[in-house]
KOLTORPA-830340 format. One line per 5 residues: for each residue x, y negated, z of N, C-alpha, C. Coordinates in steps of 0.05 Angstrom, whole numbers. Layout:
N
X/Y/Z/X/Y/Z/X/Y/Z | ...
END
This chain:
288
1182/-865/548/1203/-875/565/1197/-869/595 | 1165/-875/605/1161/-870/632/1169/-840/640 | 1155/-823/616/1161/-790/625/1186/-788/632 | 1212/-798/611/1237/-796/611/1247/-801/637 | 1235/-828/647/1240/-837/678/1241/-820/696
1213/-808/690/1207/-786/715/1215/-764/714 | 1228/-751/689/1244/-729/689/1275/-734/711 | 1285/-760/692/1303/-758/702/1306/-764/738 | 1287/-772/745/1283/-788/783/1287/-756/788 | 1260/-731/777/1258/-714/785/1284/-688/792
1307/-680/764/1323/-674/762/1342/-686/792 | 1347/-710/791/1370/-727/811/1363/-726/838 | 1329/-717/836/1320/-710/867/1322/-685/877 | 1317/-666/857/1333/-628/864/1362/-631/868 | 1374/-647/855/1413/-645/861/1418/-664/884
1393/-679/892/1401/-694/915/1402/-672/939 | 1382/-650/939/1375/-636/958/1397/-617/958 | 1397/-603/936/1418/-592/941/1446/-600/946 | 1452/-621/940/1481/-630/947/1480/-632/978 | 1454/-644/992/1462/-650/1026/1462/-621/1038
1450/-602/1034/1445/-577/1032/1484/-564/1037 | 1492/-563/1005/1517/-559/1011/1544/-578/1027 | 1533/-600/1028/1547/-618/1032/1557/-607/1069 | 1516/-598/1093/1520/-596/1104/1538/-562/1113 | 1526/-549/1094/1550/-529/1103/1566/-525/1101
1588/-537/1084/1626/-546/1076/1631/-551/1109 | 1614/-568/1107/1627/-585/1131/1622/-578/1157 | 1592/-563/1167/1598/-541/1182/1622/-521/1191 | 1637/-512/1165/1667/-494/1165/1687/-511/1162 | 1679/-543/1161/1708/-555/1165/1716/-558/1131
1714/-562/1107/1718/-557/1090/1697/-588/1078 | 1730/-609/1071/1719/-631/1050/1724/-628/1027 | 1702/-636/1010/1701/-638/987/1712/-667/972 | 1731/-655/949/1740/-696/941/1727/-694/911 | 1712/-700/902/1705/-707/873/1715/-728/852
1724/-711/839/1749/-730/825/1738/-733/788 | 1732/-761/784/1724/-764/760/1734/-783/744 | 1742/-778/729/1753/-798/703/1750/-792/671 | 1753/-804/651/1757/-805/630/1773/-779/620 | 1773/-766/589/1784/-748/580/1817/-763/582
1843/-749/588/1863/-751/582/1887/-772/603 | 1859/-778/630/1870/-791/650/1891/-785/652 | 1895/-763/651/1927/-750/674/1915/-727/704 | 1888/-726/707/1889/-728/725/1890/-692/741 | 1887/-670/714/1901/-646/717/1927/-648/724
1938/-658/719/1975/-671/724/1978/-673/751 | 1958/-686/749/1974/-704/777/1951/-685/812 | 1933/-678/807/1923/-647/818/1940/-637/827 | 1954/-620/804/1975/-598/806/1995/-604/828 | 2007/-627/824/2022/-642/842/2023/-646/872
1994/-648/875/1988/-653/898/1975/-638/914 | 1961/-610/890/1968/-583/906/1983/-571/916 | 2010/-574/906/2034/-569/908/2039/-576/935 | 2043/-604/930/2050/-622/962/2035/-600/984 | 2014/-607/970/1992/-590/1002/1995/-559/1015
1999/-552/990/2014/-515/997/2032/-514/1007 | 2059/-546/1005/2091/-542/1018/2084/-553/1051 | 2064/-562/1052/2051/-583/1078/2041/-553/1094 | 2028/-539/1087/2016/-513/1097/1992/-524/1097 | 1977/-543/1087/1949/-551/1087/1932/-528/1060
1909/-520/1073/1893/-498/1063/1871/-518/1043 | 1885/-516/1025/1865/-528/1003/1858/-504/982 | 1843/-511/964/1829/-503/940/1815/-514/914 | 1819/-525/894/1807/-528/869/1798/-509/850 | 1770/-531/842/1754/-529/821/1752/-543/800
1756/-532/771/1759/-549/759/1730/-548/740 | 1725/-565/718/1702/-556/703/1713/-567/677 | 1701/-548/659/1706/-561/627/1686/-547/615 | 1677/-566/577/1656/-549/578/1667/-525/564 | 1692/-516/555/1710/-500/540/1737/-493/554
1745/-469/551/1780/-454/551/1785/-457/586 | 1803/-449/594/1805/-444/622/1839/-446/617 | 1840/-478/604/1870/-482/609/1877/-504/628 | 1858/-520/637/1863/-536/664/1871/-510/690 | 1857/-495/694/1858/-478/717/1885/-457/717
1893/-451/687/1911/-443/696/1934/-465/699 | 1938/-488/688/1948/-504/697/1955/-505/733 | 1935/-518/741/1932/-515/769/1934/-497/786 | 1928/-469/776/1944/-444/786/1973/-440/799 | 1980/-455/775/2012/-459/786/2024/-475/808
2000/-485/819/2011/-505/850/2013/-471/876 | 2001/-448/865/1998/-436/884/1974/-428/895 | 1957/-445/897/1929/-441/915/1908/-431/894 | 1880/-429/916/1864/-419/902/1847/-439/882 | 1843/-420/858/1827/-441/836/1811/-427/822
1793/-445/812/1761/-435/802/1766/-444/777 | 1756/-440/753/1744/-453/728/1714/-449/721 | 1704/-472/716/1675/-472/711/1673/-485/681 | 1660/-462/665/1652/-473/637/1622/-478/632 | 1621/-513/635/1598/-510/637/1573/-515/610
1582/-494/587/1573/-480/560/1556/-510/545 | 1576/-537/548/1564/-560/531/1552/-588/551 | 1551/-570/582/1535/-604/597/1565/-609/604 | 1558/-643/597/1576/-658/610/1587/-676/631 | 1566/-660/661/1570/-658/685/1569/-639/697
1584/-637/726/1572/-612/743/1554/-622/755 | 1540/-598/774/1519/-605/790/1522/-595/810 | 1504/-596/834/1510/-586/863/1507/-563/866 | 1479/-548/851/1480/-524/850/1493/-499/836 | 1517/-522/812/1529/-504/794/1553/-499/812
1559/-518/831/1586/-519/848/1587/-499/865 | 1563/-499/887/1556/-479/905/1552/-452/892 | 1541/-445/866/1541/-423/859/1569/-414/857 | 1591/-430/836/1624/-418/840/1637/-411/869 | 1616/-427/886/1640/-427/910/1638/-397/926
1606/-398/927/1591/-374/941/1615/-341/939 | 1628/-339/963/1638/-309/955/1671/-316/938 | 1677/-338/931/1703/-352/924/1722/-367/949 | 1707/-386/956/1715/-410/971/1729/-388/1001 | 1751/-397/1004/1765/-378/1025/1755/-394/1053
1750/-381/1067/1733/-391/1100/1746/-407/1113 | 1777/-412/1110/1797/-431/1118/1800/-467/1110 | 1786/-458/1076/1795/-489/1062/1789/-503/1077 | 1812/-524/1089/1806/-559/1094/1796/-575/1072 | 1803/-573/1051/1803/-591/1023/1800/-574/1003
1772/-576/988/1757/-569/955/1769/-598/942 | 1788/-594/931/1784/-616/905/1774/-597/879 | 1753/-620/869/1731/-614/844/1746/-629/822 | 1750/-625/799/1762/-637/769/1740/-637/760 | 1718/-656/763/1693/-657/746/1707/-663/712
1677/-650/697/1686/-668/668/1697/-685/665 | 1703/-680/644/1729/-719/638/1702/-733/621 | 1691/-750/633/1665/-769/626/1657/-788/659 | 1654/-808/638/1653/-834/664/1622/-844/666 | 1614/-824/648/1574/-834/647/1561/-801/664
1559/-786/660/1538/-770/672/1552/-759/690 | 1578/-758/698/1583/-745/730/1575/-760/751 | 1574/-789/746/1576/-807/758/1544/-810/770 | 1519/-799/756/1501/-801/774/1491/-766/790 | 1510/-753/798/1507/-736/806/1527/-728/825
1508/-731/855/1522/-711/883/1530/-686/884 | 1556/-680/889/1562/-655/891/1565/-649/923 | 1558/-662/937/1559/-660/969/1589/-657/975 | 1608/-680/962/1627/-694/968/1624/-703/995 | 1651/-719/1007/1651/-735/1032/1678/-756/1012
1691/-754/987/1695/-768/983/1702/-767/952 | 1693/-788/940/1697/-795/914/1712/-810/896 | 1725/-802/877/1751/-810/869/1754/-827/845 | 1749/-847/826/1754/-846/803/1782/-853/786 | 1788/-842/780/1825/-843/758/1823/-862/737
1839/-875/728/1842/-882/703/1869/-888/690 | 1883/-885/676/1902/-899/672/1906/-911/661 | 1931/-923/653/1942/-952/645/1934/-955/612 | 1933/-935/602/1925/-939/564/1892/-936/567 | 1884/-936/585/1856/-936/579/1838/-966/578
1856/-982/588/1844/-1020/577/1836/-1029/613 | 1840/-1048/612/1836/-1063/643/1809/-1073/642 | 1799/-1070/618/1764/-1070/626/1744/-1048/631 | 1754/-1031/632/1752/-1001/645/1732/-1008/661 | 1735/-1011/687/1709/-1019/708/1693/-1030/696
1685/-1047/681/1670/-1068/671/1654/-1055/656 | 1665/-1026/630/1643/-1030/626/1633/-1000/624 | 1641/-984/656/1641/-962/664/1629/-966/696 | 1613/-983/707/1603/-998/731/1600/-976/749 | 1570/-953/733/1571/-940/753/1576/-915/760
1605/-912/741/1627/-895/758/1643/-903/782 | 1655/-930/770/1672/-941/789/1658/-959/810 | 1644/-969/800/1616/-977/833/1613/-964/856 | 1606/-941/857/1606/-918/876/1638/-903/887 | 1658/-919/872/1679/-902/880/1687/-901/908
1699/-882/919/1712/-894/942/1731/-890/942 | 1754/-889/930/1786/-893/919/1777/-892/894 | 1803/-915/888/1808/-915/856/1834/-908/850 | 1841/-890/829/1876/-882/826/1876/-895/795 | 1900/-915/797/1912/-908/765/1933/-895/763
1936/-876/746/1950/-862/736/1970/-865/709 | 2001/-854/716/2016/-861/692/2019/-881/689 | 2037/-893/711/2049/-921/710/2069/-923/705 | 2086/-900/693/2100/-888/690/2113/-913/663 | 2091/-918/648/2078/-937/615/2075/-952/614
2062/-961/648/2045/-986/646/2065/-1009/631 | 2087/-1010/623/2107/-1032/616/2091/-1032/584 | 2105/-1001/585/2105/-1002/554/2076/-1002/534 | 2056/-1006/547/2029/-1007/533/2020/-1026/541 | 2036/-1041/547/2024/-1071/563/1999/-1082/587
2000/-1052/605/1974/-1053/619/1981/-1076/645 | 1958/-1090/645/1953/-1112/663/1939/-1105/687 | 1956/-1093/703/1951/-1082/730/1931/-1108/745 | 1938/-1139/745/1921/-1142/761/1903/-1152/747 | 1891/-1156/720/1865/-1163/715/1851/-1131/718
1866/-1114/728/1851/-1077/724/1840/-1087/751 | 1852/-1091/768/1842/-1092/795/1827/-1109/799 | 1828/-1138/797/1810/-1148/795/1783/-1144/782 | 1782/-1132/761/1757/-1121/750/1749/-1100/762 | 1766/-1076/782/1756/-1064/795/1740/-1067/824
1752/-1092/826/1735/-1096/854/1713/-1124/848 | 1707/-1124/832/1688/-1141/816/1664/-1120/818 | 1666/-1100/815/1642/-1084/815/1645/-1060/848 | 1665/-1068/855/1671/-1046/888/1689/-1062/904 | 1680/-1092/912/1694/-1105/935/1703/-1085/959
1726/-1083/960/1743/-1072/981/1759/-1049/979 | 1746/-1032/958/1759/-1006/952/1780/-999/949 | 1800/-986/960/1822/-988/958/1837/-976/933 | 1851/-984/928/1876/-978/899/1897/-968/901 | 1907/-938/885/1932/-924/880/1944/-925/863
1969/-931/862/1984/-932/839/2001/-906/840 | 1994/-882/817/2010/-861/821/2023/-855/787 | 2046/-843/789/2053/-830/761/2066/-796/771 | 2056/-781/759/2058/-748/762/2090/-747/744 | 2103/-765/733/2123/-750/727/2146/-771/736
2139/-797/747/2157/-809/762/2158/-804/790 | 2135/-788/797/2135/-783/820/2124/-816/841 | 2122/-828/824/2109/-850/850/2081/-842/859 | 2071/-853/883/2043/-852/885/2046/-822/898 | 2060/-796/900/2047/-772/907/2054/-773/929
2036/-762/934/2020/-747/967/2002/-772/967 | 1993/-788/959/1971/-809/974/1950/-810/973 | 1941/-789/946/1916/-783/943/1915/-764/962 | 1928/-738/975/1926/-718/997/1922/-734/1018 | 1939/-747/1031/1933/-760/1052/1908/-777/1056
1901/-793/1039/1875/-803/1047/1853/-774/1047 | 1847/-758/1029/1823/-738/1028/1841/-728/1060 | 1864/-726/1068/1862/-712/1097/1857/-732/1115 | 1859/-755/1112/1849/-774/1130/1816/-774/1137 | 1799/-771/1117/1774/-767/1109/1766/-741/1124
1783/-724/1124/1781/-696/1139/1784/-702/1161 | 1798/-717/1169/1799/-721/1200/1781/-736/1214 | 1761/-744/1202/1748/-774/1212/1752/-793/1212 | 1762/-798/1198/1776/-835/1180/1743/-839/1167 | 1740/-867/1174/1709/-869/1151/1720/-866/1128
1705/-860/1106/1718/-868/1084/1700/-897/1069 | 1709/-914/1055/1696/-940/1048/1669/-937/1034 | 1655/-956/1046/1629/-954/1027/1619/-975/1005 | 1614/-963/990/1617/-977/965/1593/-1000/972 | 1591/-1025/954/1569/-1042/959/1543/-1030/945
1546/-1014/916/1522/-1001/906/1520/-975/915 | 1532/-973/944/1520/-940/954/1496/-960/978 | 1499/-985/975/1476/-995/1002/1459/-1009/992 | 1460/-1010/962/1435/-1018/949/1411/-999/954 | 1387/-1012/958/1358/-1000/965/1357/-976/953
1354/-944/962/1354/-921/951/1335/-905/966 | 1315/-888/957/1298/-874/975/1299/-846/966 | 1300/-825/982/1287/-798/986/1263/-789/987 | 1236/-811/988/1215/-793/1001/1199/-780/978 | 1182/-770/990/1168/-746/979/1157/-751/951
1159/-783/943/1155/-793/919/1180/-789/894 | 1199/-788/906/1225/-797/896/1221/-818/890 | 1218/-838/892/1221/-865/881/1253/-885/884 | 1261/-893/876/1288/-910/874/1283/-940/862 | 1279/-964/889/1285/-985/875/1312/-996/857
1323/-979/848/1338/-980/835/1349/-957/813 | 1322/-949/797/1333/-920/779/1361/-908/767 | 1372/-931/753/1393/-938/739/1422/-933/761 | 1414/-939/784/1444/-940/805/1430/-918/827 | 1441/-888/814/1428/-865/833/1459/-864/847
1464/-877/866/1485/-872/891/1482/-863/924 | 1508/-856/926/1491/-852/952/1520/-848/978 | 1511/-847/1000/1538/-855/1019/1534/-824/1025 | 1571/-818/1029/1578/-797/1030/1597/-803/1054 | 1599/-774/1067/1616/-763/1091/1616/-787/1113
1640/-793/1138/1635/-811/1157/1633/-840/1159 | 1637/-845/1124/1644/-876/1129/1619/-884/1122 | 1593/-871/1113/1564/-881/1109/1554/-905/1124 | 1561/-906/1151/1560/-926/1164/1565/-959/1168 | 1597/-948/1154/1613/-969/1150/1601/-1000/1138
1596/-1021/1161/1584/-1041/1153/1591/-1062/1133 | 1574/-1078/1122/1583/-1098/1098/1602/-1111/1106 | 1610/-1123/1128/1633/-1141/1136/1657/-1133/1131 | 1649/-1103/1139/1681/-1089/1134/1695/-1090/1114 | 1681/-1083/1084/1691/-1092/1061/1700/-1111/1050
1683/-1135/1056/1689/-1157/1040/1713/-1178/1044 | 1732/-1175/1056/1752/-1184/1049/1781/-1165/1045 | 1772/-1141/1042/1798/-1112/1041/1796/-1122/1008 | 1819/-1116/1000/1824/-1109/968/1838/-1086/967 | 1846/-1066/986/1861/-1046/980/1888/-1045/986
1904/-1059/971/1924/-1061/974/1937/-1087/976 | 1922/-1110/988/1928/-1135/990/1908/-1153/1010 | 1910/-1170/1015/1901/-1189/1034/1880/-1200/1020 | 1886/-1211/991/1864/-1230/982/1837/-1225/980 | 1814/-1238/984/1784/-1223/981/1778/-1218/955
1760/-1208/946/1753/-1193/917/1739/-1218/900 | 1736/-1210/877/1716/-1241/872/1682/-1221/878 | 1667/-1238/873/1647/-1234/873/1632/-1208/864 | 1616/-1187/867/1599/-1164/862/1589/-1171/830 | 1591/-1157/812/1570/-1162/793/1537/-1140/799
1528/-1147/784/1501/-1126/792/1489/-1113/767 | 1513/-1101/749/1500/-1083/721/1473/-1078/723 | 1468/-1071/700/1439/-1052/691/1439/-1027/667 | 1470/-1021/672/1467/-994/651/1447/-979/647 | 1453/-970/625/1434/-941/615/1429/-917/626
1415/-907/632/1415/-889/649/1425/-865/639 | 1446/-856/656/1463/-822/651/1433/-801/643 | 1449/-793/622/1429/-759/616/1424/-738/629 | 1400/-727/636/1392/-712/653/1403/-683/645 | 1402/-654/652/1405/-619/648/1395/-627/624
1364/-635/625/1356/-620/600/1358/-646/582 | 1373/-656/580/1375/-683/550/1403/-667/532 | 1423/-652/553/1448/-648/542/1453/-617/536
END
């Protein structure tokens, strides 16, 4: 178990490096990255497309990447907004990594992009402990996926910094309980803000664009409460906290505890209380 420990500290400490690495040269050329993760069948190729679209009719210079570990039918999907798009097959792991990202981009990524949106795997356990040198992080879910979603997916949605549900289009007809979803979402991410979008009702679009361009502009973006839990870099790798490998991304890193705790997103009321999971720890390169 200890070896396992230290594989995996070791692994999350090369993608740490490399992610600030790429992180700082995106952003050098002006170019944010949004990392977008959810579950298989979110919607959230759908609703992408959409909002590439928006962004191409806006004249905003974006670009997506998508990853799967099979077929290159998300990308051509997303093709069809117009802009430029990558597919990454990544031959069985079921995350990307910083250096798998930077390798697609190298000699791809057009010198203009304002906005990389990433379609990580559809998995809510191993993308989730891995930096892609984002500035902002997304997690999807939608309404048939159960309102205990957050609960017992912590540290995806812990670290988020927007949350979208998707295909609300249903929410009637599957009986989804929008506010015990939210409430359970900010049970584990007091403050984080909440989207309600559907890709074929058209509610909700452009809002995910606008915030990642707000983020582009210097808007903080929110900081999660388990991105300021005790985390270290040094030459040890050590992490008082193995299990919750997070970490604050782009200008809102700063953003103090006060700030959060009484935002819910899309309402006045304060969140209830933080829980403090102890999940299992996500699988390392070489477990998968």
């Amino acid at each position: 178990m200890c070896r396992e420990a230290e594989l995996r500290r070791a692994v999350l400490a090369k993608n740490d490096g490399a992610a600030q690495a790429l992180r700082a040269e995106l952003t050098a050329r002006g170019t944010t990255v949004v990392n977008l993760l959810s579950s298989p069948g979110s919607g959230k190729t759908e609703l992408l497309e959409r909002e590439l679209t928006l962004a191409r009719d806006r004249g905003v210079s974006v670009a997506a990447l998508t990853a799967d570990l099979a077929t290159e039918n998300d990308a051509t999907r997303l093709a069809r907004s117009g802009v430029p798009v990558q597919q990454v097959l990544t031959d069985g792991l079921c995350h990307l990594e910083a250096h798998m990202l930077g390798r697609y981009l190298d000699g791809w990524l057009p010198e203009d992009t304002r906005l990389l949106f990433v379609e990580n795997v559809g998995n809510l356990v191993c993308p989730a402990s891995y930096d892609l040198g984002e500035s902002l992080r997304v997690v999807l879910a939608s309404v048939t996926e159960g309102e205990d979603k957050p609960l017992k997916y912590p540290t995806a949605f812990g670290p988020a910094q927007l949350v979208v549900i998707t295909k609300t289009d249903i929410a009637k007809a599957v009986g989804f309980d929008e506010a015990a979803f939210r409430a359970n979402v900010l049970r584990v991410n007091p403050g984080v803000r909440i989207l309600r979008t559907s890709a074929r009702s058209q509610e909700g679009m452009g809002l995910l664009l606008d915030h990642a361009l707000a983020i582009a502009g210097g808007t903080r973006a929110h900081t999660p409460v388990m991105s300021r839990q005790a985390h270290t870099h040094g030459p040890d790798h050590t992490h008082d906290h193995p299990h919750d490998h997070t970490h604050e991304h782009g200008p809102g890193a700063s953003e103090p505890p006060e700030a959060v705790q009484g935002r819910t997103g899309d309402g006045p009321a304060g969140p209830p209380p933080p829980v403090h999971p102890d999940p299992a720890p996500a699988g390392t390169a070489g477990l998968h």
